[in-house]
DRENDO-1510 file (C-alpha; in Angstrom, 1 decimal, always signed):
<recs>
REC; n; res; u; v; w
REC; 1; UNK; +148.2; +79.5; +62.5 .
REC; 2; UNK; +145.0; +80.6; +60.0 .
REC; 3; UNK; +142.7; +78.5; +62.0 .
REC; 4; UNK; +143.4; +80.7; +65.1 .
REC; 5; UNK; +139.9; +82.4; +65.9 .
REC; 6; UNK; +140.1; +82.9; +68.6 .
REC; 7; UNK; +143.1; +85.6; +70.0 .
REC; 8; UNK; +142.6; +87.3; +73.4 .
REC; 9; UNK; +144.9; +89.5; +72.4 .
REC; 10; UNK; +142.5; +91.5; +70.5 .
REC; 11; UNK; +141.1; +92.6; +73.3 .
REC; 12; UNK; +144.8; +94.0; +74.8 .
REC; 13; UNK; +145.6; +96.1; +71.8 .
REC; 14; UNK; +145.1; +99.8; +72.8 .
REC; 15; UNK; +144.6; +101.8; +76.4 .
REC; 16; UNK; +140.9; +102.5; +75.5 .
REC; 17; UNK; +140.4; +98.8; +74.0 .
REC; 18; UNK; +141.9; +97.2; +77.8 .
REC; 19; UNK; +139.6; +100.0; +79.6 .
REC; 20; UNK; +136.5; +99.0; +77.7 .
REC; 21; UNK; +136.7; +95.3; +79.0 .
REC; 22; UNK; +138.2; +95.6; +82.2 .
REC; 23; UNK; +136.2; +93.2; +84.8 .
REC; 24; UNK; +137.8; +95.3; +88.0 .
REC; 25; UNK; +137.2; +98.8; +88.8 .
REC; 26; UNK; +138.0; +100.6; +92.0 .
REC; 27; UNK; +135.3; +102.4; +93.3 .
REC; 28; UNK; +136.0; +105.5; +94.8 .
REC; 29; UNK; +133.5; +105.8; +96.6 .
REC; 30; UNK; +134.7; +102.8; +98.8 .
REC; 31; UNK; +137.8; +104.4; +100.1 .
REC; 32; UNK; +138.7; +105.2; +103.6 .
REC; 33; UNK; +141.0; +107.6; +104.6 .
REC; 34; UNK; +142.9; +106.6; +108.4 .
REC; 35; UNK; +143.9; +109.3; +110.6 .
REC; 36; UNK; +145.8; +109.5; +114.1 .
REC; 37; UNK; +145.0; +112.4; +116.2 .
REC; 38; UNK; +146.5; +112.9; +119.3 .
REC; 39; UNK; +146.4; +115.4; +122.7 .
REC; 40; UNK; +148.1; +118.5; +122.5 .
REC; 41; UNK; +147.9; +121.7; +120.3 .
REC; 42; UNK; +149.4; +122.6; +117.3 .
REC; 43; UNK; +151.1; +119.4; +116.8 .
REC; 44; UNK; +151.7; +117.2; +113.1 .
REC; 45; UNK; +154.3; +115.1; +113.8 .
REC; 46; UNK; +155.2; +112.9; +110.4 .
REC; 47; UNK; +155.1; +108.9; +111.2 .
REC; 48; UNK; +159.0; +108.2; +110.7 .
REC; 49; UNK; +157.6; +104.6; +109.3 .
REC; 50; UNK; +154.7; +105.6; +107.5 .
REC; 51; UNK; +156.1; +108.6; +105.0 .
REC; 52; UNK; +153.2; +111.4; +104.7 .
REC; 53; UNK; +151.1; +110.2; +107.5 .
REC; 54; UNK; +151.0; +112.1; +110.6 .
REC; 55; UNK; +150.3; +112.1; +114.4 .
REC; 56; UNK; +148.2; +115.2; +114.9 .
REC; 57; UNK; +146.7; +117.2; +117.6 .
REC; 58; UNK; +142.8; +118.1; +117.0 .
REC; 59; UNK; +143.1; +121.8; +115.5 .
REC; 60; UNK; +145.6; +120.1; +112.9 .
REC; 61; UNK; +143.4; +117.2; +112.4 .
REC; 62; UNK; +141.0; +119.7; +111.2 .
REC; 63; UNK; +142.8; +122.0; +109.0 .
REC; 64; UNK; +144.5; +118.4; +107.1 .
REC; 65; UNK; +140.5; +116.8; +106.8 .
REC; 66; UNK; +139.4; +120.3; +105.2 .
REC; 67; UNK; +142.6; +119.9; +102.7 .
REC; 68; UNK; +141.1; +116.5; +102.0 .
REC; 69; UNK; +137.9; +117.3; +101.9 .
REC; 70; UNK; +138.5; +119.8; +99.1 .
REC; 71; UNK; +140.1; +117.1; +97.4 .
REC; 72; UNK; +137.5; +114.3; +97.7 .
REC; 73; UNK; +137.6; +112.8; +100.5 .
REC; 74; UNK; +134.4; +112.0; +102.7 .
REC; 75; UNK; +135.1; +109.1; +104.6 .
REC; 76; UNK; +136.8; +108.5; +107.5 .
REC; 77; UNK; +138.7; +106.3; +109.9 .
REC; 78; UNK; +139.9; +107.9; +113.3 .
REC; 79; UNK; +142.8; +106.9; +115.6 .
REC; 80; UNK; +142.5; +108.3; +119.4 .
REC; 81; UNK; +146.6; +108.4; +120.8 .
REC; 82; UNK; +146.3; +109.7; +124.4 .
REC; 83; UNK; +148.3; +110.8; +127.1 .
REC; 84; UNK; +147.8; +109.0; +129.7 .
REC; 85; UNK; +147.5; +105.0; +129.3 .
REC; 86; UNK; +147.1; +102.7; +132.4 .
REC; 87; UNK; +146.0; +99.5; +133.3 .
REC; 88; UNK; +141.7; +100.2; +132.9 .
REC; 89; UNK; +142.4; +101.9; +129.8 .
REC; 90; UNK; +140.3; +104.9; +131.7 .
REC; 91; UNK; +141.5; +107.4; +128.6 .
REC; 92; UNK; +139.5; +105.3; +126.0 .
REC; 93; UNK; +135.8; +106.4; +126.8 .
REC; 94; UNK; +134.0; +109.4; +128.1 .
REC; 95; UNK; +133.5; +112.8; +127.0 .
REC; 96; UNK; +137.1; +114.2; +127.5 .
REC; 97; UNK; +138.6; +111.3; +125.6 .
REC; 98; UNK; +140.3; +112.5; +122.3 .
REC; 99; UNK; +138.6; +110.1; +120.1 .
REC; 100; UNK; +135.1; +111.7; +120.9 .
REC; 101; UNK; +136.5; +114.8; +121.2 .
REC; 102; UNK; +138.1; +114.3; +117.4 .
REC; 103; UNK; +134.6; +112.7; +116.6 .
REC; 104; UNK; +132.4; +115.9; +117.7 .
REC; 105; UNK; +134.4; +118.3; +116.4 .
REC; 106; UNK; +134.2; +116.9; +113.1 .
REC; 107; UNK; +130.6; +116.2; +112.7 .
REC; 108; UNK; +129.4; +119.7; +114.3 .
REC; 109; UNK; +131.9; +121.0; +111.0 .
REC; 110; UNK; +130.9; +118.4; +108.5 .
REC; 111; UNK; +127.4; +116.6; +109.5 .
REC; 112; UNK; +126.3; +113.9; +107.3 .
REC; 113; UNK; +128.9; +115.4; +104.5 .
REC; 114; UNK; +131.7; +113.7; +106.2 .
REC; 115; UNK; +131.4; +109.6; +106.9 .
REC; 116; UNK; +133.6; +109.5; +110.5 .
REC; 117; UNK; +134.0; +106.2; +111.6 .
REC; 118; UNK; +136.6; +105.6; +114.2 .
REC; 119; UNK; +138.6; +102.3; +115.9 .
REC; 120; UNK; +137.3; +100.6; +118.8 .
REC; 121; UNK; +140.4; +99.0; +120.4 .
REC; 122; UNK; +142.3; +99.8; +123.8 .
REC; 123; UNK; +145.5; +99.1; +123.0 .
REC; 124; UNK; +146.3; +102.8; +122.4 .
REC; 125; UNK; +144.8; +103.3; +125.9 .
REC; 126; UNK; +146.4; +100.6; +128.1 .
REC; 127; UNK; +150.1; +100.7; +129.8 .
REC; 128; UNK; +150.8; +97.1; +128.6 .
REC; 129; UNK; +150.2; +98.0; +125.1 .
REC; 130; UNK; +147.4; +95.1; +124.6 .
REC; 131; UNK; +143.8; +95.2; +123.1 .
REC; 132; UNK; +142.1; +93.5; +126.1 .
REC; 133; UNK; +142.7; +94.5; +129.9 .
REC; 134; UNK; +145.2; +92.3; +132.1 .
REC; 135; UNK; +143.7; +90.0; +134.6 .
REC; 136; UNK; +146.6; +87.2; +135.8 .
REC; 137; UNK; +149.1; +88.2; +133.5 .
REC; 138; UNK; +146.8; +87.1; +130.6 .
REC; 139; UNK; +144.7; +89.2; +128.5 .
REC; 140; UNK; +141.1; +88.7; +129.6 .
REC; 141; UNK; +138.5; +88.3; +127.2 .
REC; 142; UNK; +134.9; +89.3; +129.4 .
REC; 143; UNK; +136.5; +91.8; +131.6 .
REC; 144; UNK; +137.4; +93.6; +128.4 .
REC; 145; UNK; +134.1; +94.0; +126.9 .
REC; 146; UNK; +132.3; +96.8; +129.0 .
REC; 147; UNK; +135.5; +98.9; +128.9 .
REC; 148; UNK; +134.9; +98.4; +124.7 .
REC; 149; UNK; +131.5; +99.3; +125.1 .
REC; 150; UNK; +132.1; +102.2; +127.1 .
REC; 151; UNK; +134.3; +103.1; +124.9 .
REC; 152; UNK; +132.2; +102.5; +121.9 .
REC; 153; UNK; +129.1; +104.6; +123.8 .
REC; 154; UNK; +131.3; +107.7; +123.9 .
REC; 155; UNK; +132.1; +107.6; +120.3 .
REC; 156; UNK; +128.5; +106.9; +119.3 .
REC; 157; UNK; +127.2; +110.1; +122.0 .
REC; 158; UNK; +130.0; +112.2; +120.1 .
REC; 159; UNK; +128.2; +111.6; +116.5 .
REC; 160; UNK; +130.9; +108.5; +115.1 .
REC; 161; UNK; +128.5; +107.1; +112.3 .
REC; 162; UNK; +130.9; +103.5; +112.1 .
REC; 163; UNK; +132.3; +101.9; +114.9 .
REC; 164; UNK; +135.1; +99.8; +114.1 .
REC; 165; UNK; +135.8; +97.2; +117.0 .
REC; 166; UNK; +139.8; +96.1; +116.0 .
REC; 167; UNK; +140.2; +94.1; +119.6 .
REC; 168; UNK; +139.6; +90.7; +118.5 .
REC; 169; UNK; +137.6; +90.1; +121.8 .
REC; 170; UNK; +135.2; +87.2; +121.9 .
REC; 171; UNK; +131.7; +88.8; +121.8 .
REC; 172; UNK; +132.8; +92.3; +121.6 .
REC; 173; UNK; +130.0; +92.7; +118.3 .
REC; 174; UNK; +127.4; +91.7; +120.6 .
REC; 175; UNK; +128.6; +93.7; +123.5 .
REC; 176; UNK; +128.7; +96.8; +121.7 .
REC; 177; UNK; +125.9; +95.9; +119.7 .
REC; 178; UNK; +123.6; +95.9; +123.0 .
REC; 179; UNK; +125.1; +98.8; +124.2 .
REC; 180; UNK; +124.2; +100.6; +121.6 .
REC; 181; UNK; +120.4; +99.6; +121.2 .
REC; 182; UNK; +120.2; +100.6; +124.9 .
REC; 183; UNK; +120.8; +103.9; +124.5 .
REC; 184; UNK; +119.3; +104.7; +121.6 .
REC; 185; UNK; +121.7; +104.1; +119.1 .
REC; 186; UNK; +120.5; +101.9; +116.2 .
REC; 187; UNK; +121.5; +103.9; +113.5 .
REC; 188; UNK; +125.5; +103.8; +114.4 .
REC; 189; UNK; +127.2; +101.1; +112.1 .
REC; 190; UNK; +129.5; +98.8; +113.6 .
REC; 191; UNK; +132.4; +97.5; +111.1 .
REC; 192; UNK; +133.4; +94.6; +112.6 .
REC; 193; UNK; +137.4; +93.5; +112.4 .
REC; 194; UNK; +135.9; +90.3; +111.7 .
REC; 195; UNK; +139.3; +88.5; +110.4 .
REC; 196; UNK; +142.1; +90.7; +112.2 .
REC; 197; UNK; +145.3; +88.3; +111.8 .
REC; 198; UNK; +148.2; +88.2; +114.0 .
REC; 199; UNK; +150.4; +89.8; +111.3 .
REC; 200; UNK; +154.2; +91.6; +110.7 .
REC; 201; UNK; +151.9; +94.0; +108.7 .
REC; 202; UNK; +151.4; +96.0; +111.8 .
REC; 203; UNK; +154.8; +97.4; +112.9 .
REC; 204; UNK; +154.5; +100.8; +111.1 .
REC; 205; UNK; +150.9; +101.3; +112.7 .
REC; 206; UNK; +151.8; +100.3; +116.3 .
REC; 207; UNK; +154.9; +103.1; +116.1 .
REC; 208; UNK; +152.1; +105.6; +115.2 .
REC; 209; UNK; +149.6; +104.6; +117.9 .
REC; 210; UNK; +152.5; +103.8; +120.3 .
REC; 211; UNK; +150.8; +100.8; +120.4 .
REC; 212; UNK; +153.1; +97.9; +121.4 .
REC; 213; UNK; +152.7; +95.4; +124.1 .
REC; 214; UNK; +155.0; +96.0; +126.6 .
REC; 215; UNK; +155.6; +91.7; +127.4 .
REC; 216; UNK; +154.5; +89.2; +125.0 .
REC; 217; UNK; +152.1; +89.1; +121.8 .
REC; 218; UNK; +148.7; +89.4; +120.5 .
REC; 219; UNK; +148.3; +86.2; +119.0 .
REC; 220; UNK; +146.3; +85.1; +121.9 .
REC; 221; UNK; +143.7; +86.9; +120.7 .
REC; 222; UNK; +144.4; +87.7; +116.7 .
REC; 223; UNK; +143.7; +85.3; +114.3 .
REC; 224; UNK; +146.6; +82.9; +113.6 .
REC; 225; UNK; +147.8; +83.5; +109.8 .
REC; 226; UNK; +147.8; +80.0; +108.9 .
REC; 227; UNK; +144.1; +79.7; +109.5 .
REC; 228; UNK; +141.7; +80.1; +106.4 .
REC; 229; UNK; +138.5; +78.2; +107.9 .
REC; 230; UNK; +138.7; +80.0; +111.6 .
REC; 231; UNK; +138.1; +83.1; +109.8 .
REC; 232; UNK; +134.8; +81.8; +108.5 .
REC; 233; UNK; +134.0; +81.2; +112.4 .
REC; 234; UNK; +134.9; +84.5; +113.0 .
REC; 235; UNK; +132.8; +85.9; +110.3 .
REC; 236; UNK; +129.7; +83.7; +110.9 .
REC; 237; UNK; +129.5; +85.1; +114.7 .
REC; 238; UNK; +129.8; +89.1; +113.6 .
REC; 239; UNK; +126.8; +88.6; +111.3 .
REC; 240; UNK; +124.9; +87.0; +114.0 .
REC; 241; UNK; +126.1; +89.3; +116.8 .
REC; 242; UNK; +125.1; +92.6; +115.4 .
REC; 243; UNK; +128.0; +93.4; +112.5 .
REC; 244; UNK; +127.0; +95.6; +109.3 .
REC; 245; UNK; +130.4; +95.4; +107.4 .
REC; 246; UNK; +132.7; +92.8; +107.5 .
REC; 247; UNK; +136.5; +93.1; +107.6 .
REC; 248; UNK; +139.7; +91.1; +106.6 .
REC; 249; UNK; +143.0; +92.7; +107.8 .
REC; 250; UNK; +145.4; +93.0; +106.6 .
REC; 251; UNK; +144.4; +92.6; +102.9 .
REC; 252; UNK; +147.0; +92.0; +100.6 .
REC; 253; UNK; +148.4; +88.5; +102.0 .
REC; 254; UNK; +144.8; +87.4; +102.7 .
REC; 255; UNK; +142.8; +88.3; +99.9 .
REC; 256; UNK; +141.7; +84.3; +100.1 .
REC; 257; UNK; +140.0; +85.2; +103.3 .
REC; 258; UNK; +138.4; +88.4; +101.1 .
REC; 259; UNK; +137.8; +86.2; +98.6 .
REC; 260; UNK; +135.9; +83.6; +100.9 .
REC; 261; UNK; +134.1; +86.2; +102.7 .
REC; 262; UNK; +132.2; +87.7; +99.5 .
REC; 263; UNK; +130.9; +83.7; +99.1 .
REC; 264; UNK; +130.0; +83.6; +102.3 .
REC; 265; UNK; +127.7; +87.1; +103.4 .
REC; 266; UNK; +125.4; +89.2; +102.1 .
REC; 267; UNK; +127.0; +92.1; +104.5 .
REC; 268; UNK; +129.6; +94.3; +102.8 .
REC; 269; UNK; +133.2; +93.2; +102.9 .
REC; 270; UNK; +135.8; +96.0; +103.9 .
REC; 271; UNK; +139.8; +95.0; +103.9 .
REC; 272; UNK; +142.9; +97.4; +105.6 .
REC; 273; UNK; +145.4; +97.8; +102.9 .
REC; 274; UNK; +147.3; +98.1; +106.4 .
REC; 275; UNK; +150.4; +100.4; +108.1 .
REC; 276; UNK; +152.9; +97.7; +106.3 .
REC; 277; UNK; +151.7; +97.0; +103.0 .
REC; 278; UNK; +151.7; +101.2; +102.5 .
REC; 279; UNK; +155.2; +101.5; +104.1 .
REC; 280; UNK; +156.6; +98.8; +101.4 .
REC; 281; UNK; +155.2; +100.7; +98.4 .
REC; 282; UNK; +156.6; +104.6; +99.7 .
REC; 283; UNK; +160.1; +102.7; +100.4 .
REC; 284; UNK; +160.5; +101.0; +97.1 .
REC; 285; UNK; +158.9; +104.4; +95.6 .
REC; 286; UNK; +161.8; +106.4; +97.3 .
REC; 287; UNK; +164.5; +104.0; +96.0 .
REC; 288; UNK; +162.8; +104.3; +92.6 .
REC; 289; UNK; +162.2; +100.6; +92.4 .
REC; 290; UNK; +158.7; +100.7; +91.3 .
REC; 291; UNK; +156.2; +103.2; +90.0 .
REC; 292; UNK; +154.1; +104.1; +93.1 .
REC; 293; UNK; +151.2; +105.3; +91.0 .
REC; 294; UNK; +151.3; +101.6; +89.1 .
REC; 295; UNK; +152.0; +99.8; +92.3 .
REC; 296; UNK; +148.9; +101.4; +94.8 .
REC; 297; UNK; +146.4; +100.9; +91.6 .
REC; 298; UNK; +147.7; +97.8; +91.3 .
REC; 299; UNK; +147.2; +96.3; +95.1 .
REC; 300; UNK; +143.7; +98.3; +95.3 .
REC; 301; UNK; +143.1; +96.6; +92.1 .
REC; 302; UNK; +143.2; +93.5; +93.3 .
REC; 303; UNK; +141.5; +94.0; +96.9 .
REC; 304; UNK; +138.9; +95.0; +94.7 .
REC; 305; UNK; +139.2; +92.0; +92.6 .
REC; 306; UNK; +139.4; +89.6; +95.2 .
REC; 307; UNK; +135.9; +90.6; +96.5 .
REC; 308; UNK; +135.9; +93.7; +98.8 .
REC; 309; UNK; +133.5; +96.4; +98.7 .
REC; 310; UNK; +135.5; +99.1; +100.9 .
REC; 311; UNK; +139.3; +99.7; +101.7 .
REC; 312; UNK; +141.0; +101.6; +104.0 .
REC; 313; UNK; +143.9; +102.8; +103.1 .
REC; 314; UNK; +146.4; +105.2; +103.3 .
REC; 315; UNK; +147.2; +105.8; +100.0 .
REC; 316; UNK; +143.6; +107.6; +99.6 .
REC; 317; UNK; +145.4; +111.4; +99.7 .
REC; 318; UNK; +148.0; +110.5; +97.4 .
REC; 319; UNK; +146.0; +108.9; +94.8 .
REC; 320; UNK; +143.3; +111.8; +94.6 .
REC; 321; UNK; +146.3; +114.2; +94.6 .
REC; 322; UNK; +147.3; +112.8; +91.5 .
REC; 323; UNK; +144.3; +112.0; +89.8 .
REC; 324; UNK; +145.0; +108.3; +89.7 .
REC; 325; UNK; +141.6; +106.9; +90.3 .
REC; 326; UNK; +141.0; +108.3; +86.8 .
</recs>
């Protein structure tokens, strides 16, 4: 074994030795926080599936983002739950809506110290619990996109810096691209859910958002998860329609597609370290299976690694809480 020069090893001896060399580094500054606020007043209701994440009314909203705040955190992903839903998704857009509502309250507070983007999706809004209105029992693709642009317009008129359209509509970049442009809105960054798969990731997320459909599926419209080439379809249209960011969700079971998509743009890749994949880690936390510190830096790790330049992820909170972004 003397002629052994070379011995990677070396280079694994001690902490600060592995720290040196490490090729992947989370950037902070890359992290998105979600949040669901709802209607109502003096409501934080704890997700029963999602441990530490809440459903809150607007004045609690507030009082939880300046908590955060002091602890680090200055960008955003909002979640509108209304009240009413019904078949034109009419609670999804204008002024009363609780996503602009969320939007303006938070940018009159914050300005341009606090990055608020927010989801642009109906299926919060709409009694069948689907991303796309209903037209023949189906989910209809071009009927859909004005209600997204309107709904997009009132988040943009409220302040939202980042739209994030999560419908999986044909065309719905370029829809809400135009929109925007008409009315004046060039600035406002749309984060397109360019590679949303039809995924079991979800289930945590659509108790929050009380989100389900009613009859049937989304995979009508979501991406099917055996597909690796449509997403590069998917991805090639958001550039050309308007996108800014690019995302793949969820991340951890696709960080090919990640992987794929930093080859493929020059536009920054975002991935959701979604509802599901934070569930698993706080469940095998609570049954002290794994270390949760170990396991969280170890999936945003390799999101990271596997090529993505922002994450949203619930996990945000925690990991500043405990200082284990270093």
């Amino acid at each position: 074994m003397g002629d052994m020069l070379y011995r990677p090893r070396r280079l694994r001896r001690t902490k600060l030795i592995r720290d040196m060399v490490a090729q992947t580094r989370i950037n902070p500054d890359g992290l998105i926080q979600p949040y669901f606020v709802c209607e109502g007043k003096g409501i934080k209701q704890e997700i029963e599936s999602m441990p530490g994440i809440y459903r809150e009314s607007l004045d609690s909203l507030l009082k939880t983002i300046s908590a955060d705040y002091k602890l680090g955190i200055r960008r955003i992903m909002l979640f509108g739950i209304p009240d009413h839903k019904d078949s034109d998704a009419s609670a999804s857009s204008g002024d009363d809506s609780i996503g602009p509502l969320a939007v303006k309250a938070l940018k009159d507070k914050y300005g341009d110290d606090l990055f608020v983007s927010a989801d642009v999706c109906l299926c919060a809004y709409t009694d069948s619990g689907h991303c796309g209105l209903i037209k023949n029992d189906t989910v209809d693709n071009d009927s859909t996109l004005p209600a997204l642009a309107d709904m997009a317009l009132s988040l943009a008129d409220a302040g939202c810096d980042c739209l994030g359209p999560s419908d999986m509509m044909d065309g719905r970049v370029e829809a809400i691209r135009e929109a925007l442009e008409e009315n004046g809105y060039s600035d406002t960054i749309i984060m397109a859910y360019s590679a949303k798969y039809s995924s079991s990731y979800y289930g945590p997320f659509r108790d929050a958002c009380n989100s389900a459909p009613g009859k049937g599926d989304r995979k009508s419209y979501q991406m099917d998860w055996r597909n690796r080439r449509e997403a590069s379809v998917e991805l090639m249209l958001d550039g050309e329609e308007g996108a800014d960011i690019v995302m793949v969700k969820p991340a951890l079971a696709y960080l090919d597609i990640i992987s794929d998509f930093l080859k493929e743009t020059e536009l920054p890749v975002a991935a959701y370290n979604v509802s599901g994949e934070y569930t698993m880690v706080k469940l095998m936390a609570k049954e002290n299976i794994v270390d949760e510190q170990a396991m969280v830096l170890e999936n945003l790790t390799a999101i990271t690694r596997a090529g993505a330049d922002i994450i949203l992820t619930y996990h945000l909170r925690d990991a500043l809480k405990g200082g284990w972004l270093g």
